[in-house]
N, C-alpha and C positions, 0 to 999 in steps of 0.2 A: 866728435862729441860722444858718440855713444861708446867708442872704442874707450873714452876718459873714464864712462861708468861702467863698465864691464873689467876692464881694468883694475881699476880699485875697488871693487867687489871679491876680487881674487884675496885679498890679505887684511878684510878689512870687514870691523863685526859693525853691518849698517842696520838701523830702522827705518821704516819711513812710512808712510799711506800713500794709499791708493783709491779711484773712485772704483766702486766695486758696485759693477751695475747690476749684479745678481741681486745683491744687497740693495741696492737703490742705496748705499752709503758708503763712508769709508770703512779701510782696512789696513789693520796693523802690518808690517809685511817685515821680512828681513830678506835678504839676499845672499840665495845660498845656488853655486853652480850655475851661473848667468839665470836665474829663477827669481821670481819673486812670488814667496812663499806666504802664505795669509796666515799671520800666529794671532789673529783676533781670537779672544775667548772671557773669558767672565773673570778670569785671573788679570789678563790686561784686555778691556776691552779698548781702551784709549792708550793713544804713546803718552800722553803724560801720567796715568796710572801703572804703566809701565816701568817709564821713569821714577818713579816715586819707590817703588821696587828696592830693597837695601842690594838685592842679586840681578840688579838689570842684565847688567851682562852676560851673567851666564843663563837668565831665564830666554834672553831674544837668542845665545848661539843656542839651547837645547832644546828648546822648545817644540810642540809638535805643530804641523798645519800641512797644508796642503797650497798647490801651485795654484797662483793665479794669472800665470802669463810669465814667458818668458823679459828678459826684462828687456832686450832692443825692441822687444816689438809693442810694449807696454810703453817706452819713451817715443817711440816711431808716432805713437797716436797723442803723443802730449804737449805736440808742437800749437801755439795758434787756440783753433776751434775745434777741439778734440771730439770724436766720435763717441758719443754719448753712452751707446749700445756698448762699448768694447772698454777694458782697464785704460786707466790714465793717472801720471803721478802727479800725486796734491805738495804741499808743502807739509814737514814732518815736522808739524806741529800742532794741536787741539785746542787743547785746553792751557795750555798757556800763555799769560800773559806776552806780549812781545813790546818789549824793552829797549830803548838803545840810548847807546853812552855818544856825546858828541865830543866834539874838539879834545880829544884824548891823544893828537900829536899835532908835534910844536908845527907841523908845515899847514896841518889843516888848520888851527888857530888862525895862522898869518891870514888865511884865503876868508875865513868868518870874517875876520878883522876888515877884511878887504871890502867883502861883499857889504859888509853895514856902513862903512865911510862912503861906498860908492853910492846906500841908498839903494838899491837893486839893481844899478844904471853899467851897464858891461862898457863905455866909453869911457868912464871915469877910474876902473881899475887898473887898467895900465899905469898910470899914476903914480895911484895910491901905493899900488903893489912895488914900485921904484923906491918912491920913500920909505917905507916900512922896511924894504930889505936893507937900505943905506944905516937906517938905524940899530938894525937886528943882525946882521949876517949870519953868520952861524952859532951863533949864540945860544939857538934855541936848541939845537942839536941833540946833544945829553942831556938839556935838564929835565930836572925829578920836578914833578908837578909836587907845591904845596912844602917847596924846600926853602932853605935864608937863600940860593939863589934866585931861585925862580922870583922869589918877593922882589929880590933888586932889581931884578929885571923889567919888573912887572912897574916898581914907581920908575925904573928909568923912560920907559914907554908912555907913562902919565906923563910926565915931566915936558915929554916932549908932544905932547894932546893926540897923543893916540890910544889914550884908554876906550876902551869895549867891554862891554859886557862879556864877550866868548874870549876876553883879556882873561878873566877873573876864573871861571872855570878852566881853561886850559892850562895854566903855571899855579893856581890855586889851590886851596887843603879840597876842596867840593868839587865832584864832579858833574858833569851835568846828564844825568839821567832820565829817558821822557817817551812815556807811551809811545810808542810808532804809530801802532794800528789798534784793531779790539781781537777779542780772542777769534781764530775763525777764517780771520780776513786774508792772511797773507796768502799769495800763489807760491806755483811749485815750479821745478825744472821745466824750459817748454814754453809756459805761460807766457800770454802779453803782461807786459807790466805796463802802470797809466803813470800819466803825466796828467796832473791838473792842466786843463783849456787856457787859464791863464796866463798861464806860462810860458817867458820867451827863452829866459835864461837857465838852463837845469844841465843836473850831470848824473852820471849814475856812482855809487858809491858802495865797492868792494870794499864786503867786510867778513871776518869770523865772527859765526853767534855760537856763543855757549848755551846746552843746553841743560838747566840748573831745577836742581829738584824744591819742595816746598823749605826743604832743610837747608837750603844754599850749597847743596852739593852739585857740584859740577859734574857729571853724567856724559858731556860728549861735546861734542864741535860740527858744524856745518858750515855754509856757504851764504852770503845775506846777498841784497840787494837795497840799501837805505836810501830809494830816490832824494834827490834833493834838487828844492826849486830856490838855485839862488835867487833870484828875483825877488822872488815873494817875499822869503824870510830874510833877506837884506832889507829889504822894506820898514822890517822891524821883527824885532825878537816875538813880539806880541803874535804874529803871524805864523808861528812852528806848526800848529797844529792843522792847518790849510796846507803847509810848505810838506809835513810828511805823511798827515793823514786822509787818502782817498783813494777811489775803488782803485787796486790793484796795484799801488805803490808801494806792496812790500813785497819779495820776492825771498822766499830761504830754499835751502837743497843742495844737492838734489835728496841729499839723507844724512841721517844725524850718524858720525860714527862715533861708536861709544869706546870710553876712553876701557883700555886692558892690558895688557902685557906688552901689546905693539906699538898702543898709541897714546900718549897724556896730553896734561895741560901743559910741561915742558915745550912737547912738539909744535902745540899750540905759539907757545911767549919764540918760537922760533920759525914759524910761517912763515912763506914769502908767498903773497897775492899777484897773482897775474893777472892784468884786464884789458881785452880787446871790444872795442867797437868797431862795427863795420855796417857803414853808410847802403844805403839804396843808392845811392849820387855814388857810388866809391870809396868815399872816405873812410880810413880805418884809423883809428885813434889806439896806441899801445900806453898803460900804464904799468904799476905798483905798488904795492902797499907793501911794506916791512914791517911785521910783528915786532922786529926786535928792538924797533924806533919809539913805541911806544911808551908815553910819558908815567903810565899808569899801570903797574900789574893787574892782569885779569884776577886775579883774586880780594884785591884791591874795590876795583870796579861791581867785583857780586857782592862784596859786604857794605860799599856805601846802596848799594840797593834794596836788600832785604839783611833782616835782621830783627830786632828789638823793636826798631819805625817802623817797619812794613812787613807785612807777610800775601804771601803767592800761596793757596791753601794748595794750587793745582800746578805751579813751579813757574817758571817764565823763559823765555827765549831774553839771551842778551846779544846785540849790535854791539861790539868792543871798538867801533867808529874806525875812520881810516887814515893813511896817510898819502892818498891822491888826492890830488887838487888839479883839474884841466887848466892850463896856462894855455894850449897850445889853440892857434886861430884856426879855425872851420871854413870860413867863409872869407869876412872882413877883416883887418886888419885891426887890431886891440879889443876886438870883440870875443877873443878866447873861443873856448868849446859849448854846444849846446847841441842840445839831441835834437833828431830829426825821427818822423814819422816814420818806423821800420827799419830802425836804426837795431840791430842785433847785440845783447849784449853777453860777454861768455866772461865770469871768472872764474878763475883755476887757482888749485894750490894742491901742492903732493900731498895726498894722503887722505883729502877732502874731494878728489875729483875737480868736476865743471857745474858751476852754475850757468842754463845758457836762457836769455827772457830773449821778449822782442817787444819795442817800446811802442806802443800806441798811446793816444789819447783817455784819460783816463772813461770817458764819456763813451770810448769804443770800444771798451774792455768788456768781457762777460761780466755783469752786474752781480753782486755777491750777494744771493738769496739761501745762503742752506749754513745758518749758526745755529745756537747753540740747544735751542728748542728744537731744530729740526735735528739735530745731534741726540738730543734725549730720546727723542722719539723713534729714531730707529733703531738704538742700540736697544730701545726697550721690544719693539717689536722684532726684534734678532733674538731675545731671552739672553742677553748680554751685561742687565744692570740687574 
């Protein structure tokens, strides 16, 4: 894992924060020579004022600062319950909003679709998941969300009483857009990531987040983590907000790299998501995500966001949602996948590195006490704002 971020440190212009115990706060950092260099200053004292920057990139590759830790040995401590006294990496992002687009490919669709027939109930999706594919087979493959096919597709599935509401976003002109977390809250590389207590049925969910300035400029690409508690929000759409929002169920990183002469949002619409889980019990679970299955262009996807409707004065992280869905049994027989207590989870994609969490209970997580007041407060006592 560290060899993943060292690695891609070598070709690749990253940002990110750090806990900077000198500071008693975070730090802007970029990565230069296995180093992670602290460019915090009153120019960018925050990566989203950073970002906001028309010369991002060339202010984070020239910029001046000083070492705050070699970078294995700054991840070495950011495992878990990090030594408080010594650097640890946060998630590389502030003051942005964090954003995520759902059911944005036709296979996740099918799995919403699944999870709200089933009611939250993992017994009754084998089933359901039978039927729908006899109706659907490959159908969904290439279609363009919000096109005359997608619409016939969309009444052939009514026709046949399988309408959904994540029907109507995923083949439809709207997409579906929605808070994740608040500004502050997501964890970084390392981190435990939480599972609401409630929760029996959940999975973890590899994604790219863009990271997009006040202007709707797209600025860079990271690694997400968009827990998801089937359970819950099969239950009912009403329920999102419990299903994505609680302590420690967002995960981005390990660093934003910013888009330059090596890297775009091309590279991006051409990703391929690698994702492994690995059990305390043994069990390893391998996935995928294909960028290029995606029903929805990322550019697409940041203009139904902000715009004219909505404005981010401080920019936002987007979740461009995935195209894994766990079919595969854990335990039981038609009971599919669901995480387990210390269940580790790493995804990968060239050019972005590793994202690596380990799932606890959201209840067991480090409790999130240092937003945005405590953010004022020490950038001010740094002589930073």
């Amino acid at each position: 894992m560290l060899s993943d971020l060292l690695n891609l440190a070598t070709d690749a212009l990253l940002i990110g924060r750090v806990w900077n115990p000198q500071a008693q706060g975070p730090s802007l950092v970029t990565v230069r020579d296995g180093s992670l260099v602290d460019i915090t200053s009153r120019d960018a004292p925050t990566l989203s004022a950073l970002l906001e920057r028309s010369d991002a990139a060339d202010y984070a590759k020239n910029a001046l600062g000083s070492s705050i830790g070699g970078l294995e040995d700054v991840a070495q401590n950011s495992t878990g319950q990090p030594d408080q006294g010594r650097p640890y990496l946060l998630a590389p992002a502030d003051l942005q909003v964090i954003k995520a687009c759902g059911v944005t490919f036709a296979q996740s669709m099918i799995e919403r679709v699944i999870e709200e027939k089933a009611a939250g109930n993992p017994d009754r999706a084998a089933a359901i998941r039978e039927r729908v594919a006899s109706l659907i087979g490959g159908s969904l493959k290439n279609l363009k969300a919000g096109s005359a096919d997608a619409a016939r597709v969309k009444q052939a599935l009514i026709e046949e009483g399988m309408w959904s509401q994540y029907l109507e976003v995923g083949i439809g002109p709207d997409a579906e857009v929605f808070t994740k977390s608040p500004v502050l809250s997501s964890v970084g590389w390392g981190a435990d990531v939480g599972l609401h207590p409630i929760s029996t049925w959940n999975n973890p969910e590899p994604e790219i987040v863009l990271a997009v300035s006040s202007r709707g400029e797209i600025k860079g690409a990271t690694l997400g983590n968009d827990v998801n508690l089937r359970d819950v929000e099969g239950r009912s759409a009403l329920l999102l907000g419990k299903a994505k929002d609680n302590n420690a169920s967002c995960s981005i990183g390990p660093f934003i790299r910013l888009f330059d002469g090596r890297y775009s949002l091309d590279d991006v619409r051409k990703a391929e998501l690698d994702l492994k889980v690995t059990g305390e019990d043994g069990f390893v679970l391998h996935g995928k995500s294909s960028m290029s299955q995606i029903s929805r262009d990322p550019l697409d996807l940041v203009k139904q966001t902000c715009g004219a409707h909505h404005q981010y004065p401080d920019g936002f992280m987007l979740f461009l949602g995935t195209l894994f869905a766990p079919t595969e049994d854990r335990d039981t027989p038609n009971q599919g996948f669901t995480h387990k207590n210390g269940d580790i989870v790493e995804i990968s994609s060239a050019g972005l590195g590793t994202l690596r969490n380990t799932v606890r209970l959201s209840t067991e997580c480090p409790p999130w006490n240092f937003g945005i007041s405590a953010l004022m407060q020490n950038l001010a006592k740094r002589d930073l704002l």
